[in-house]
PAVEX-779370 format. One line per 3 residues: number of its first residue (from 1); their letters; for each residue x, y, z of C-alpha. Coordinates in steps of 0.5 Angstrom, whole numbers, plus 2048, in hexadecimal, padded with zeros to 3 digits. Example, Ala and Ser with C-alpha at 12.3 -4.5 7.8 and 13.67 -1.06 7.14 Angstrom:
REM PAVEX-779370
1 = as = 819 7F7 810 ~ 81B 7FE 80E
***
This chain:
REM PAVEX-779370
1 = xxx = 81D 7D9 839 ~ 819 7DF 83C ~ 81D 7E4 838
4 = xxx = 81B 7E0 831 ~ 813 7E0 834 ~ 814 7E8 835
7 = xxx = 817 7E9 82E ~ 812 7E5 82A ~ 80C 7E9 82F
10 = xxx = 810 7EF 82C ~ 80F 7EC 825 ~ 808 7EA 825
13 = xxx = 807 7F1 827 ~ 80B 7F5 822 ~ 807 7F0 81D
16 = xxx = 801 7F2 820 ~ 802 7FA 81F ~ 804 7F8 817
19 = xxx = 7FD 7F7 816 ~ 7FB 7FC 81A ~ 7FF 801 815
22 = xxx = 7FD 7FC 80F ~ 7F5 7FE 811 ~ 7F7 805 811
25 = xxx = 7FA 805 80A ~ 7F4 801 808 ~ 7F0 806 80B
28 = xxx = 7F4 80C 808 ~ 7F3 80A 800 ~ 7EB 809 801
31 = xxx = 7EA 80F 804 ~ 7EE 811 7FF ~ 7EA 80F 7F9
34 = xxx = 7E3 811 7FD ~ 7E6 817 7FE ~ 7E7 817 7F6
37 = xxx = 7DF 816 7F5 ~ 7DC 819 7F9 ~ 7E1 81F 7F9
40 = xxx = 7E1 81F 7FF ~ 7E8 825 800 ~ 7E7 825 808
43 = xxx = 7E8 81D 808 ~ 7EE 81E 804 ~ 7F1 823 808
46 = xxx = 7F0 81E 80E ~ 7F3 819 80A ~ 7F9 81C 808
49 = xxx = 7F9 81E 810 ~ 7F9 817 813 ~ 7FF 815 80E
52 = xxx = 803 818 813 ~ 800 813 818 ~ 802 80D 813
55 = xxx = 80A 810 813 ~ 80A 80F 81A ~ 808 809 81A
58 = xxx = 80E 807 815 ~ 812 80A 81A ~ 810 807 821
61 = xxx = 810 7FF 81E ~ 816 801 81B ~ 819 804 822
64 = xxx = 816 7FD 825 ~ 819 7F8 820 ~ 821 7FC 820
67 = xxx = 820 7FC 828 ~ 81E 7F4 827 ~ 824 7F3 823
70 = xxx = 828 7F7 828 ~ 825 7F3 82F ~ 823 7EC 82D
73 = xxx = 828 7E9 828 ~ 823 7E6 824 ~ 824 7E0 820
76 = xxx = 825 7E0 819 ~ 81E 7DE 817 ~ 81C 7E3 81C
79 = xxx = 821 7E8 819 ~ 81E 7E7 812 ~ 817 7E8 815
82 = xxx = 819 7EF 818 ~ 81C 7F1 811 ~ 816 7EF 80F
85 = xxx = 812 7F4 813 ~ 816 7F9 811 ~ 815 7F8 809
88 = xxx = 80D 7F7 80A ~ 80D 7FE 80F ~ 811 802 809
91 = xxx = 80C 7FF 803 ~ 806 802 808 ~ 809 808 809
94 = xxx = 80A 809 801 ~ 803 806 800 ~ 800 80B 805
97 = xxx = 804 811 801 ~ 800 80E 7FA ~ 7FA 810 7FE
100 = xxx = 7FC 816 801 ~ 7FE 818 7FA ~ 7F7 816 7F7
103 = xxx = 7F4 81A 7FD ~ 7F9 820 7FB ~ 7F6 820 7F4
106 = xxx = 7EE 81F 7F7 ~ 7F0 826 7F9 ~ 7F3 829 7F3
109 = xxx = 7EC 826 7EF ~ 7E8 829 7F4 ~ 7E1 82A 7F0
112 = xxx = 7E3 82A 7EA ~ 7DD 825 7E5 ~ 7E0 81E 7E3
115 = xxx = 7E3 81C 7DE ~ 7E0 815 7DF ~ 7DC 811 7E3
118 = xxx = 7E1 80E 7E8 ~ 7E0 807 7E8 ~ 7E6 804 7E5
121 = xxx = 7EA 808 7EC ~ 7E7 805 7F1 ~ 7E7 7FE 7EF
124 = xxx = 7EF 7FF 7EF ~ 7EF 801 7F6 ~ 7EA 7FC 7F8
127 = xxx = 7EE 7F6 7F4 ~ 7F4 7FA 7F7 ~ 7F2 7FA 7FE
130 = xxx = 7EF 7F3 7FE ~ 7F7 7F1 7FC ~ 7FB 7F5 801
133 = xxx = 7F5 7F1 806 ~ 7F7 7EB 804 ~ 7FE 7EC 804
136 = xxx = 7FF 7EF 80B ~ 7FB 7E8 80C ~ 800 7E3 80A
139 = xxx = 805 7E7 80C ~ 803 7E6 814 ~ 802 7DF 811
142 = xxx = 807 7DE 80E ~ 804 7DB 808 ~ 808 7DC 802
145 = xxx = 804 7D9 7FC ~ 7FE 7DE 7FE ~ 803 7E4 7FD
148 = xxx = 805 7E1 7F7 ~ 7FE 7E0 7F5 ~ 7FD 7E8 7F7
151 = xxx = 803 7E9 7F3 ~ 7FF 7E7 7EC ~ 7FA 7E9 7EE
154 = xxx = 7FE 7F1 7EC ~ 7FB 7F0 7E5 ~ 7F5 7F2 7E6
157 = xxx = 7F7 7F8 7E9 ~ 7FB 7FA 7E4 ~ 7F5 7F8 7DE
160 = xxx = 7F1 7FD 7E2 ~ 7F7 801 7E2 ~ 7F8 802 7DA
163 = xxx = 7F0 802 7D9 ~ 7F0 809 7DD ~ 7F5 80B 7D9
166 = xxx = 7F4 80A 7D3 ~ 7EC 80D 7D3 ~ 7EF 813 7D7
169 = xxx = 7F4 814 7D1 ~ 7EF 813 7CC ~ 7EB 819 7D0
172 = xxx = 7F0 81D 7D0 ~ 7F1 81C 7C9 ~ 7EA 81E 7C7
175 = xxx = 7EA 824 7CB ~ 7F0 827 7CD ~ 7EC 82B 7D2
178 = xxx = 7EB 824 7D7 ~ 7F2 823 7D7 ~ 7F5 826 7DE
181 = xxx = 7ED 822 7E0 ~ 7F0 81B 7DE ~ 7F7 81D 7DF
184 = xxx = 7F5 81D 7E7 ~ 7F1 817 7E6 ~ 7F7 813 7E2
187 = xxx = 7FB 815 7E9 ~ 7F6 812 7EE ~ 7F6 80C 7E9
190 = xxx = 7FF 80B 7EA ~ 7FE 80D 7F1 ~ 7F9 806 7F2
193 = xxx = 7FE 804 7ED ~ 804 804 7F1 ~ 800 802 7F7
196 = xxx = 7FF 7FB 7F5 ~ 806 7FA 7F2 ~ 809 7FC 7F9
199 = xxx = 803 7F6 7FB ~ 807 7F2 7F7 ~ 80F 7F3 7FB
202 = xxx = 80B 7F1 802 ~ 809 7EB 7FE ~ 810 7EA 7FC
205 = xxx = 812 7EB 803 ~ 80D 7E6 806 ~ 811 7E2 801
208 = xxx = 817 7E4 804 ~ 814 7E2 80B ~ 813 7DB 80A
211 = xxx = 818 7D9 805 ~ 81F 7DF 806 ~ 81F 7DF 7FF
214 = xxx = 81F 7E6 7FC ~ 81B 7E6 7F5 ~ 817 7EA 7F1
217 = xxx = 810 7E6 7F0 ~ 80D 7E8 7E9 ~ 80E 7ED 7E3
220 = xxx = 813 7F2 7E5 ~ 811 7FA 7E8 ~ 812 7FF 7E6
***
């Protein structure tokens, strides 16, 4: 009995420190697009600088879930739990690659005029960070239904997504001097793109947490 009170401590705890480099990586893509609007290059570099910090945080909960599988004997239901830990920790790190990616492109814009007024962007980190928030909550929770309301909520990312994409194209097609302006922008837009797509695999991982069944939830990725 002592030794399962201990193991579920160790749990909670390891929980507790996914969120913490959940907030990291959230801090990390709106930074990323702060730095973007204000061509802030110093905060880009530090961005890109922290990305380190946010790896080995994925090392260290990695570290601690194999010594828990090692030392404690989980359960199945507890063995699931700490898989899943191990696939959300994996999305985050990725995701704190796409904002290190968007800060790396910040300094090869440097202080180079816009192409266009950068509104469409910052809506996509916002509705972008706003789902990976939620997802991390009904993983604690272990809330299914909101992660699969999250999941379709995608959508409207991706909305953003083909609009970005579309007006930049056409930039480039009236002016071909905008296009490595709007080519770099077109990279952030995929960056936060693929950030929320990794947002939906922790909404099927909290699916899988509650039910143990492995699905793919929604349109299919790419």
């Amino acid at each position: 009995m002592e030794m399962r009170k201990t193991f579920h401590e160790h749990l909670r705890e390891v929980k507790d420190e996914v969120l913490v480099m959940g907030s990291m990586v959230e801090k990390a893509i709106k930074r990323s697009i702060e730095s973007l609007k204000k061509r802030d290059l110093d905060m880009a570099h530090q961005i890109i600088a922290d990305d380190v910090k946010i790896n080995r945080k994925r090392f260290d909960l990695e570290e601690k879930c194999i010594e828990l599988i090692a030392t404690q004997q989980p359960m199945a239901s507890d063995l699931r739990t700490i898989i899943s830990v191990l696939s959300v920790i994996t999305e985050l790190e990725r995701i704190g690659d796409h904002a290190e990616g968007i800060a790396k492109i910040v300094i090869m814009i440097g202080d180079e005029p816009p192409v266009k007024p950068l509104v469409d962007l910052p809506r996509m980190a916002e509705k972008t960070t706003d789902m990976l928030r939620r997802s991390l909550d009904a993983f604690i929770n272990r809330d299914d239904d909101s992660a699969r309301k999250i999941v379709g909520e995608d959508d409207e990312v991706d909305k953003l997504w083909d609009q970005v994409f579309r007006e930049l194209i056409t930039f480039m097609a009236e002016d071909p001097k905008t296009i490595t302006r709007a080519t770099r922008l077109i990279w952030v837009a995929h960056n936060l793109e693929r950030s929320a797509d990794r947002v939906t695999n922790i909404c099927e991982r909290v699916v899988f947490l509650v039910t143990g069944k492995m699905e793919e939830i929604g349109a299919s990725k790419y």
